[in-house]
N, CA and C atoms as a LAMMPS dump frame, in Angstrom:
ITEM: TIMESTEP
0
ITEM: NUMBER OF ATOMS
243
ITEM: BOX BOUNDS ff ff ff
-5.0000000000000000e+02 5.0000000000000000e+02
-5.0000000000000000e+02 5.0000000000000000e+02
-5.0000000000000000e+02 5.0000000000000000e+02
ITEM: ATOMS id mol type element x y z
1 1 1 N 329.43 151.397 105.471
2 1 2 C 329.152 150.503 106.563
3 1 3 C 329.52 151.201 107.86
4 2 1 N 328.818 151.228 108.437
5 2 2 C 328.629 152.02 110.117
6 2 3 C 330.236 151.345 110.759
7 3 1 N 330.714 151.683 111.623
8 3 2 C 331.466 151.123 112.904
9 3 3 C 330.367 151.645 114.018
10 4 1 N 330.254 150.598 114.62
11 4 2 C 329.306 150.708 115.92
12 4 3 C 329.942 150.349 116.94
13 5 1 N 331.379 149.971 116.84
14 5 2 C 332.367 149.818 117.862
15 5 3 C 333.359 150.103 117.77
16 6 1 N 334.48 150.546 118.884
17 6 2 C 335.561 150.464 118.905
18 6 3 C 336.684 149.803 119.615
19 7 1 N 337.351 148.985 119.484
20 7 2 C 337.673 148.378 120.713
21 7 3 C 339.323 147.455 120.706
22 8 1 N 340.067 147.838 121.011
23 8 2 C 341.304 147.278 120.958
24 8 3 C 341.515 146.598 119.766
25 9 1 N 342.187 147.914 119.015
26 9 2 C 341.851 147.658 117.559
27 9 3 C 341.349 147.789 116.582
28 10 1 N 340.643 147.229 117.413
29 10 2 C 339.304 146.392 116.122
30 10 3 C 338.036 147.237 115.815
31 11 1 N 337.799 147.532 114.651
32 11 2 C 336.426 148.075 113.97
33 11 3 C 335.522 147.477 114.299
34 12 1 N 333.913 147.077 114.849
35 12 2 C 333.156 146.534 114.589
36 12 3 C 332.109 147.217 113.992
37 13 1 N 331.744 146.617 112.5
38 13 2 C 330.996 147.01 111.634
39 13 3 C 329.894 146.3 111.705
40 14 1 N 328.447 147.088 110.749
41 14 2 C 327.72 146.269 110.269
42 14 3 C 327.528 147.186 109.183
43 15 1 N 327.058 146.01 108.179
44 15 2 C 327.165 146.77 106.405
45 15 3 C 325.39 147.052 106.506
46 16 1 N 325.206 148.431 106.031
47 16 2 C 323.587 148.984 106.043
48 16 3 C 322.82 147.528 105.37
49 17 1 N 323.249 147.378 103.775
50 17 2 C 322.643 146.548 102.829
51 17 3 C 322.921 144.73 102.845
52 18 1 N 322.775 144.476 104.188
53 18 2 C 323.437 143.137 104.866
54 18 3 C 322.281 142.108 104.221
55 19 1 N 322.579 140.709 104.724
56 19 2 C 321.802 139.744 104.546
57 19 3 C 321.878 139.132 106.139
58 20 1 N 320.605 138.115 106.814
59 20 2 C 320.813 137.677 107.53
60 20 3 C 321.867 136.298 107.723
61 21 1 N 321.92 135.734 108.73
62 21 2 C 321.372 136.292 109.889
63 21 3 C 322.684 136.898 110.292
64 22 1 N 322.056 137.85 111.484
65 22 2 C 322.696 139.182 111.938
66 22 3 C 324.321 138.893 112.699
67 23 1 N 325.091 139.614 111.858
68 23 2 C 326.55 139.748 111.946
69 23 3 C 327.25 140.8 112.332
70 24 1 N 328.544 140.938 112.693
71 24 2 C 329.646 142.018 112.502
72 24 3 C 330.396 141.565 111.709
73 25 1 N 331.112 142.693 111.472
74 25 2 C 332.465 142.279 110.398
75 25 3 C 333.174 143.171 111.857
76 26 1 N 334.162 142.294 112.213
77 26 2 C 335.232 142.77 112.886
78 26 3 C 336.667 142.843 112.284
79 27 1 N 336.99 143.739 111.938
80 27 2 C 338.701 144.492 111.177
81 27 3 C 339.257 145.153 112.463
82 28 1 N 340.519 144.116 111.446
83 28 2 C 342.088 144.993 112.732
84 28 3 C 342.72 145.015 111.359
85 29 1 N 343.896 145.459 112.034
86 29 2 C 344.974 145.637 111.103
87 29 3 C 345.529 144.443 110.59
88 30 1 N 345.655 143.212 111.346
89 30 2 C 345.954 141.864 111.468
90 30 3 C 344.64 140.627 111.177
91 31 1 N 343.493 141.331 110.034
92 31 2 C 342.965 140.335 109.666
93 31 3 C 341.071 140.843 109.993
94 32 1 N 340.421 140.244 109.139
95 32 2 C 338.607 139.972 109.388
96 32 3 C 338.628 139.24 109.973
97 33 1 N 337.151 139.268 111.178
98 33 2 C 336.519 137.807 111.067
99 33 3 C 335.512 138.582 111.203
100 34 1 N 334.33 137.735 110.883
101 34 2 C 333.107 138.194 110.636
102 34 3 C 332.083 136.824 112.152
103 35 1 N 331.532 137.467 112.487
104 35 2 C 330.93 137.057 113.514
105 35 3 C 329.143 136.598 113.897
106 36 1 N 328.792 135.96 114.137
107 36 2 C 327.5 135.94 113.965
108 36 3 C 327.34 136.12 115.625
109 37 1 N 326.132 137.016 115.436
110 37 2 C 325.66 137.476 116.606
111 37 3 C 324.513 136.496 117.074
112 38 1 N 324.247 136.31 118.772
113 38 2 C 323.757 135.575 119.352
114 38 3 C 321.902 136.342 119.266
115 39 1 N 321.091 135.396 118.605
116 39 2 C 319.851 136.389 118.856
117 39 3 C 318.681 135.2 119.663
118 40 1 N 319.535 134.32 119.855
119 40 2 C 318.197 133.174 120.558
120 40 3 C 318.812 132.825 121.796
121 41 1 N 317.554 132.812 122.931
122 41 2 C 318.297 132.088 124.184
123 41 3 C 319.248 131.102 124.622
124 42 1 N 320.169 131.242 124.754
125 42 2 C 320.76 130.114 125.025
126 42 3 C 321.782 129.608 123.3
127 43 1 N 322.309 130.994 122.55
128 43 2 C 322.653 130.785 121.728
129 43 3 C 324.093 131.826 122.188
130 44 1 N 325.317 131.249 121.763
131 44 2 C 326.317 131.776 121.567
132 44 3 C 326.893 132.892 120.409
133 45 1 N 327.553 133.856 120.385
134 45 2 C 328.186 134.31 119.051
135 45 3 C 329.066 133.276 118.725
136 46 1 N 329.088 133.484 117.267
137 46 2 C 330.127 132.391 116.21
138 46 3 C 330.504 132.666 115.371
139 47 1 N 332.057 132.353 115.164
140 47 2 C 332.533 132.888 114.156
141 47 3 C 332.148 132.192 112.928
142 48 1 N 332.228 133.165 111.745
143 48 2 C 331.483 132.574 110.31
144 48 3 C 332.304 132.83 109.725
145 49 1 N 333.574 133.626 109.383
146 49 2 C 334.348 134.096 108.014
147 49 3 C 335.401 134.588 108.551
148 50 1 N 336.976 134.297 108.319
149 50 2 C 337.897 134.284 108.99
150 50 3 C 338.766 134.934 107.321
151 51 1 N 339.521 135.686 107.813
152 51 2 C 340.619 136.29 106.265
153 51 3 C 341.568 137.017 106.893
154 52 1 N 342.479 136.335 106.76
155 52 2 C 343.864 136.746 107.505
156 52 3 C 343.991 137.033 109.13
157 53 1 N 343.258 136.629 109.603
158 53 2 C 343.134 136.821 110.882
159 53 3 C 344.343 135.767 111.605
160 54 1 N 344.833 135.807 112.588
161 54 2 C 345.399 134.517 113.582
162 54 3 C 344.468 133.849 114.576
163 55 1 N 344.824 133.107 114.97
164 55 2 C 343.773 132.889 116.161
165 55 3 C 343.664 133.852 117.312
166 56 1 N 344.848 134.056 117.421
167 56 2 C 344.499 135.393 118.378
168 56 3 C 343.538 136.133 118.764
169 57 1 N 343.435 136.574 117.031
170 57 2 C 342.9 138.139 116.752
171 57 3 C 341.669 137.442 116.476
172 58 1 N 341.043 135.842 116.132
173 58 2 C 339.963 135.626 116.185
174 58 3 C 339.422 135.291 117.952
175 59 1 N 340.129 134.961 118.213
176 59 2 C 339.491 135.101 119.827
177 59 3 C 339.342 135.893 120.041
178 60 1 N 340.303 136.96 120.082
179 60 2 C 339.895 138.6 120.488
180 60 3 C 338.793 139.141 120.3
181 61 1 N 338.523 138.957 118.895
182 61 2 C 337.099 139.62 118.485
183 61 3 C 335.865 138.729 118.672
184 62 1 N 336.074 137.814 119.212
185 62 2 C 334.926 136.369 119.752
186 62 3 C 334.52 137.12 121.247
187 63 1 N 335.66 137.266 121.233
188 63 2 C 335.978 138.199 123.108
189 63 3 C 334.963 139.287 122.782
190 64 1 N 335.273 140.267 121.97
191 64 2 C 334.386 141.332 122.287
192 64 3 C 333.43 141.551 121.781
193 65 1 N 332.712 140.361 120.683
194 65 2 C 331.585 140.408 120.456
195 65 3 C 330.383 139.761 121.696
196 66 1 N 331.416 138.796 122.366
197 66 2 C 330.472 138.522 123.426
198 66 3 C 329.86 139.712 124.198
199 67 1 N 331.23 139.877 124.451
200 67 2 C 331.127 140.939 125.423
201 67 3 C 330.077 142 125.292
202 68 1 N 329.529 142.03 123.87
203 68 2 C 329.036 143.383 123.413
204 68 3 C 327.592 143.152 122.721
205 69 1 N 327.577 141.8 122.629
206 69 2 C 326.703 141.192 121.837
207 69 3 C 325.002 141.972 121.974
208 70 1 N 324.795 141.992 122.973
209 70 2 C 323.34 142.304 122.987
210 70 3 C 322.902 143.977 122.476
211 71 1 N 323.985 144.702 122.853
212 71 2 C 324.532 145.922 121.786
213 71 3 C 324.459 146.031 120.722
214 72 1 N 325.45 144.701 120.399
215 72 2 C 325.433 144.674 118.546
216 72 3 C 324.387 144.068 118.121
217 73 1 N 323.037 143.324 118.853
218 73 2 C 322.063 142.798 117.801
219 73 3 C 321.232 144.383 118.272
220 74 1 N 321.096 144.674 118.977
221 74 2 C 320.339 146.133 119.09
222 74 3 C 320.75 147.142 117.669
223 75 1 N 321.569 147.556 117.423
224 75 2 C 322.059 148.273 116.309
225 75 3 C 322.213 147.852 115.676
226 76 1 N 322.03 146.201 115.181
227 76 2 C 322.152 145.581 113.728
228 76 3 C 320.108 145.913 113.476
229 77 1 N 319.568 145.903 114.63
230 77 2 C 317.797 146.485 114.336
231 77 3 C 317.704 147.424 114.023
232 78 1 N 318.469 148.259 114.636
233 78 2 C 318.181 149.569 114.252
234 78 3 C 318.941 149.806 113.019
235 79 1 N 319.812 149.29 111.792
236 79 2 C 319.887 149.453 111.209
237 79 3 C 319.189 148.824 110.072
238 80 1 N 319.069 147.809 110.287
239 80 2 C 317.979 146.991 109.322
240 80 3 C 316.896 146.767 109.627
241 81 1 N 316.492 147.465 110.761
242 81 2 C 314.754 147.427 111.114
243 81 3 C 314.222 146.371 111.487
């Protein structure tokens, strides 16, 4: 599974052999959350799968998937076409 980010912390992945709809898996040392990426107007990222994470570290990575979002659905295409 690629890291297509790096970022205080946190890994952001996407797995080559994924299912929709289009996600990260964000890993820290302190927990997953897995994220669904925003691909419709007026649609937010959301978290979908939380495993050991705190809230913290799930805001955090809510934080930088926003932040990054239109990035990460770009390279979730280019990996799954």
């Amino acid at each position: 599974m690629p890291t297509v980010l790096q970022q205080e912390g946190f890994k952001i992945q996407i797995f080559v052999h994924d299912h929709e709809p289009p996600h990260v898996h964000a890993r820290h040392e302190r927990g997953l959350v897995v994220v669904n990426l925003a691909v419709a107007p007026g649609q937010a990222p959301s978290i979908r799968t939380v495993k050991h994470a705190s809230a913290d570290v799930q805001r955090t990575a809510l934080r930088i998937v926003m932040e990054h979002n239109d990035f990460l659905v770009e390279q979730w295409g280019f990996i799954h076409g």
